[in-house]
C-alpha positions as CSV (number, residue, x, y, z in Angstrom):
1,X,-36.1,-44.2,-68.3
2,X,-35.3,-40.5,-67.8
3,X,-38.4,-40.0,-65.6
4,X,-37.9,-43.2,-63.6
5,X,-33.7,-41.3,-62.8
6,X,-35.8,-38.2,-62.2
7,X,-37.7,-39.9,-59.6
8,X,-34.8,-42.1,-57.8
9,X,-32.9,-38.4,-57.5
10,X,-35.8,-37.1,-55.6
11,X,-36.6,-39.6,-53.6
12,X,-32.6,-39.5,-52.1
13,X,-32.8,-35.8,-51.9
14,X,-36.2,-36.5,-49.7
15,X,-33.9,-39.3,-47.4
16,X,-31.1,-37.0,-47.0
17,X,-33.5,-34.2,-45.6
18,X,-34.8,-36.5,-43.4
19,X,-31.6,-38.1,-42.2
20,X,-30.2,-34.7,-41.7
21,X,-33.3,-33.1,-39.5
22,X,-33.1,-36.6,-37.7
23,X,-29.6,-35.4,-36.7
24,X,-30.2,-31.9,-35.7
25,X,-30.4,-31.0,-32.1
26,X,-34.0,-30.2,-30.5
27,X,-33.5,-27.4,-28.3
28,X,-36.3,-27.9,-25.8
29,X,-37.8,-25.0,-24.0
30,X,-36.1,-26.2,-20.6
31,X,-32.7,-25.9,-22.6
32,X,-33.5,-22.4,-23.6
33,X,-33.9,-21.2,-19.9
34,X,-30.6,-22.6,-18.8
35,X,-29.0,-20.7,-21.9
36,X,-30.3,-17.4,-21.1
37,X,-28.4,-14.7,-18.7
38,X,-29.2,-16.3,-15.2
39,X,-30.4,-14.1,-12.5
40,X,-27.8,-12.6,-10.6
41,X,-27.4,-9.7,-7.5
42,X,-24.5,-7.6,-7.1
43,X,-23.3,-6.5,-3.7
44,X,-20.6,-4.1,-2.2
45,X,-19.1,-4.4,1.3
46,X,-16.2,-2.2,3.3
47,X,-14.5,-3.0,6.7
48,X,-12.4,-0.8,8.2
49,X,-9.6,-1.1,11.3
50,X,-8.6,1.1,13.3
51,X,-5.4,0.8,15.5
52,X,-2.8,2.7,17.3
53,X,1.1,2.5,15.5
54,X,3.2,0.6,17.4
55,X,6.4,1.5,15.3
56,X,7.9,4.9,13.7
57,X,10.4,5.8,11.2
58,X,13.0,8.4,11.3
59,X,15.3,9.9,9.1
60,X,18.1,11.4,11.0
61,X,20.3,13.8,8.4
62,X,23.6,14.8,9.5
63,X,25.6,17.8,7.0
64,X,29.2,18.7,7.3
65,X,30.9,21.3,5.5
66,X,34.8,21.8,5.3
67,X,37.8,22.7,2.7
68,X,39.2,19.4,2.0
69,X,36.6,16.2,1.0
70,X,38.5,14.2,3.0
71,X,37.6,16.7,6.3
72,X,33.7,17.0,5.3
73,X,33.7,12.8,4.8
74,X,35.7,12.3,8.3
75,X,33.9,15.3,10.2
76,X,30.6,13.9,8.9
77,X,31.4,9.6,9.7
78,X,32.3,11.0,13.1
79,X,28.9,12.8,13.9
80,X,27.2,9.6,11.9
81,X,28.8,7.2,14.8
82,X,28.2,9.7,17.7
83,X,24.3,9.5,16.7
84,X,24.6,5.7,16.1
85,X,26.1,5.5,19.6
86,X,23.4,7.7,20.7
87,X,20.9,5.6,19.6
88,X,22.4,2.4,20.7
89,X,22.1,3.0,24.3
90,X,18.7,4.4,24.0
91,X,17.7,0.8,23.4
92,X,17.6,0.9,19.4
93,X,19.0,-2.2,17.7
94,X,21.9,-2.3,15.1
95,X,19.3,-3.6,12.6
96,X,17.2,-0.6,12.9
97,X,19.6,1.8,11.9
98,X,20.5,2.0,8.1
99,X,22.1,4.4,5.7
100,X,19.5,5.3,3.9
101,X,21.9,8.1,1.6
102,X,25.2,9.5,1.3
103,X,25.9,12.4,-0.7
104,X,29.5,14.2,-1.3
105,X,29.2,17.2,-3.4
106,X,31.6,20.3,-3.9
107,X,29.8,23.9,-3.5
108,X,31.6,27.3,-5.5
109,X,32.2,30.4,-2.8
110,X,31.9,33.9,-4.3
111,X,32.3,37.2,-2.7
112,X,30.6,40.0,-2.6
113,X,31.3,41.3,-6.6
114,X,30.1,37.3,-7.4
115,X,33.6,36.1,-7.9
116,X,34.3,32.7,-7.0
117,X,36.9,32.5,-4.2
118,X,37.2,28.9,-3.6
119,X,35.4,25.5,-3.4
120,X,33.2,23.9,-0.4
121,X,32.3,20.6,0.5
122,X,29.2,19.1,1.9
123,X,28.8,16.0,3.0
124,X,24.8,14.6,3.8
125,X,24.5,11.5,5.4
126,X,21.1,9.6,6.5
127,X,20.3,7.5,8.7
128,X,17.0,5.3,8.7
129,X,16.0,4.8,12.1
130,X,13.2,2.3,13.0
131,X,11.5,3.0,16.7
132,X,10.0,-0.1,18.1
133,X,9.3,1.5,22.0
134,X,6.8,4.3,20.9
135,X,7.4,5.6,24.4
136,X,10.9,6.8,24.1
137,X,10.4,8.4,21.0
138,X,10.9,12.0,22.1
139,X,13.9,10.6,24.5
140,X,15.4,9.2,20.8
141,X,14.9,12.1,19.1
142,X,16.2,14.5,21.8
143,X,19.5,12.0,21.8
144,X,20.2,12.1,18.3
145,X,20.1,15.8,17.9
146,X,22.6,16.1,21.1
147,X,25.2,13.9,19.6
148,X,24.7,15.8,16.4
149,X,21.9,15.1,14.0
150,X,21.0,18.4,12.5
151,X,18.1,17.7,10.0
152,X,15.3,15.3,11.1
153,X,14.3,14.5,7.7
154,X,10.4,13.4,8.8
155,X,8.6,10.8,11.4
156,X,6.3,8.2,10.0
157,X,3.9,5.7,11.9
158,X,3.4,2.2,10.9
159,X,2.0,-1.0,12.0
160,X,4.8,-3.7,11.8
161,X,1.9,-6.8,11.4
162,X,0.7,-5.1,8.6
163,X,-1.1,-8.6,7.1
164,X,-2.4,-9.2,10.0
165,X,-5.2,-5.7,9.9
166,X,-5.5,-5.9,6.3
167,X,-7.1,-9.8,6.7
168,X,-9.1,-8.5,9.6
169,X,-10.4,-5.4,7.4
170,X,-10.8,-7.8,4.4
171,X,-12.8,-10.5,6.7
172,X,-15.4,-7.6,8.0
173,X,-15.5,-6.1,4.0
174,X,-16.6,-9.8,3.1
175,X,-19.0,-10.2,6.2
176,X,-20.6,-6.5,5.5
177,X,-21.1,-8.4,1.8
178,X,-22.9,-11.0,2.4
179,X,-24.8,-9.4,5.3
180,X,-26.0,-6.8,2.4
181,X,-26.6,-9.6,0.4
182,X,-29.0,-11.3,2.9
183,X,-30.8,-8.3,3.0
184,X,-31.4,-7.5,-0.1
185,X,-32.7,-10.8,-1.0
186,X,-34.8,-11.3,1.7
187,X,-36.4,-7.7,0.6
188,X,-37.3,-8.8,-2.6
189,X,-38.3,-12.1,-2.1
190,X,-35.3,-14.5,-3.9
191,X,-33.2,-16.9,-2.4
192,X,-29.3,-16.4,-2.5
193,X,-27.8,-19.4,-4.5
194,X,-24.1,-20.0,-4.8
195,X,-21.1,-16.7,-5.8
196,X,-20.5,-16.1,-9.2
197,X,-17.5,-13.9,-8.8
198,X,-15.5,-12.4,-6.2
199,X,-13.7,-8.8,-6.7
200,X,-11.3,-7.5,-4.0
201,X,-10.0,-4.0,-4.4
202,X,-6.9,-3.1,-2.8
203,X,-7.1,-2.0,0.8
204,X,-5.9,1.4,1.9
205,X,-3.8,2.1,4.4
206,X,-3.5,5.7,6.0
207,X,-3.0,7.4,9.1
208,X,-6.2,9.5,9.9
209,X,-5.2,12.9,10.4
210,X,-1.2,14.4,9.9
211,X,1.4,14.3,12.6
212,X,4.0,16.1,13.5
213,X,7.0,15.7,11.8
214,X,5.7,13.8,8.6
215,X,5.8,14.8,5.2
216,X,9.0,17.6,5.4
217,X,12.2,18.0,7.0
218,X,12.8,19.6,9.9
219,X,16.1,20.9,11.2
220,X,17.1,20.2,14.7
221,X,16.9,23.2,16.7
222,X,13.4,23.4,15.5
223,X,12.8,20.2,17.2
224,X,14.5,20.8,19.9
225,X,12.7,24.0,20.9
226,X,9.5,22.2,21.2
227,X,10.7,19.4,23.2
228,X,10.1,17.0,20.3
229,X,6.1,16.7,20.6
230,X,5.3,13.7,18.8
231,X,2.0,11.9,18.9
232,X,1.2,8.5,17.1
233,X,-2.4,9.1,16.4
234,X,-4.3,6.3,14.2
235,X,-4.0,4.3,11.3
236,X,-7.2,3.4,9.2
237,X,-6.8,0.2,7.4
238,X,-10.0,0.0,4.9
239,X,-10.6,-3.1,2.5
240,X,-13.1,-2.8,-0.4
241,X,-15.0,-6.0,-1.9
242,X,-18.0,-6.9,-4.5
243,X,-19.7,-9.8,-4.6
244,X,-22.0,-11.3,-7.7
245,X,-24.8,-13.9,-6.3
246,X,-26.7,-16.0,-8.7
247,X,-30.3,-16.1,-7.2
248,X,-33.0,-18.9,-7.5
C-alpha cells in the first residue's frame, strides 16, 4: 500500500514538471536578436547665423549733488526730463525709455585734518533707453549728453526677432545632422532607419568681437570728445544638436 502512495506521489510530481515547462516561455533565437542593444549611430550638427543688430540699449546715468535731499531729487528729476525730452524729439518712443534705477544716498564731507564738516547728497538716476533707428544712434547719444546725461552707463546690440535666428540656426544645426548622418552611413555601408533620440543644446548668442561702449560706464565728456563712434558689428547666433539613428 505504501509503495503503490510512493508511486502515485511521483507520478504528480512528474505531471506538475511537465505542466509547468509546458507553461514556460520559448525564447526563440529571432526573440533574442530583437532583445539585444540594436545598432545605432550617433551624430553631431552646428548651424550658425550671422546678422547685423538692428536695435541698441543704452543706459543714460544722470548724478546730482546738493545740500538739501530735496535739491539733489529736484535738480536730478529736472535733468532726467530734459534728457527724456531730448530723446523724444530725436524720434525715441515713450515706451523705450525706462527707469531702470534710482538711488538717494547722503555722502560725509571732511576737511583737510579728516573732520567731517557736513553732509552731501547724491542723487543717480537711470534711464534705459532702447534705439530702434541704428542710424541716429550717435545723434541720440550726442542729445542726451547736451541736455545733461553725464554717465553713459554702456551700449549693447541686439536683435529684436530673436526666435526668429535661433529657429533658423536650429533648422541648419538639424540639416548639418542628418547630412553627417547620410554620410556616414553611406561610408560604412548601413542604411539609416528611423531617430532614436533627439538632443538640443542651448544656442548661443554673442556679438563677434567688442564694441564700443559695452561692458563699462563711460562718463559723458569722454563720449563727447570722440564724437560718439559707435559701430554695430555682428551677432553670431550658434545652435548645437545630436542625433541617435538606429541603423538596419
Amino acid at each position: 500500500m505504501k509503495k503503490n502512495n510512493g508511486i502515485k506521489l511521483l507520478l504528480i510530481v512528474l505531471l506538475g514538471a511537465v505542466l509547468f515547462s509546458a507553461c514556460t516561455p520559448v525564447i526563440s533565437n529571432q526573440d533574442q536578436v530583437n532583445n539585444m542593444d540594436m545598432r545605432t549611430i550617433s551624430v553631431s550638427g552646428s548651424g550658425q547665423v550671422t546678422l547685423v543688430p538692428d536695435i541698441a540699449r543704452i543706459n543714460i546715468g544722470v548724478n546730482s549733488k546738493a545740500d538739501l535731499v530735496t535739491t539733489a531729487v529736484n535738480k536730478n528729476n529736472k535733468q532726467a526730463q530734459a534728457i527724456t525730452d531730448a530723446l523724444l524729439k530725436k524720434g525715441i518712443e515713450a515706451k523705450d525709455i525706462q527707469t531702470a534705477n534710482f538711488n538717494v544716498y547722503p555722502m560725509n564731507r571732511y576737511d583737510n585734518m579728516g573732520n567731517m564738516t557736513g553732509v552731501e547728497y547724491s542723487v543717480d538716476n537711470t534711464l534705459y533707453v532702447t534705439v530702434r533707428d541704428l542710424k541716429s544712434l550717435s545723434e541720440i547719444l550726442d542729445a542726451a549728453i547736451k541736455a545733461g546725461a553725464n554717465q553713459i552707463n554702456g551700449i549693447s546690440f541686439d536683435i529684436e526677432d530673436r526666435a526668429a535666428a535661433q529657429k533658423q540656426a536650429r533648422d541648419l544645426a538639424l540639416q548639418d545632422a542628418e547630412t553627417k548622418a547620410q554620410e556616414v552611413a553611406d561610408t560604412v555601408g548601413v542604411t539609416l532607419g528611423e531617430i532614436q533620440i533627439i538632443n538640443v543644446s542651448n544656442s548661443s548668442y554673442v556679438q563677434s568681437y567688442p564694441m564700443y561702449g559695452m561692458g563699462g560706464g563711460m562718463k559723458a565728456d569722454m563720449v563727447a570728445e570722440t564724437s560718439v563712434p559707435v559701430s554695430a558689428g555682428q551677432i553670431v547666433v550658434t545652435y548645437d544638436v545630436s542625433l541617435v539613428y538606429r541603423i538596419k
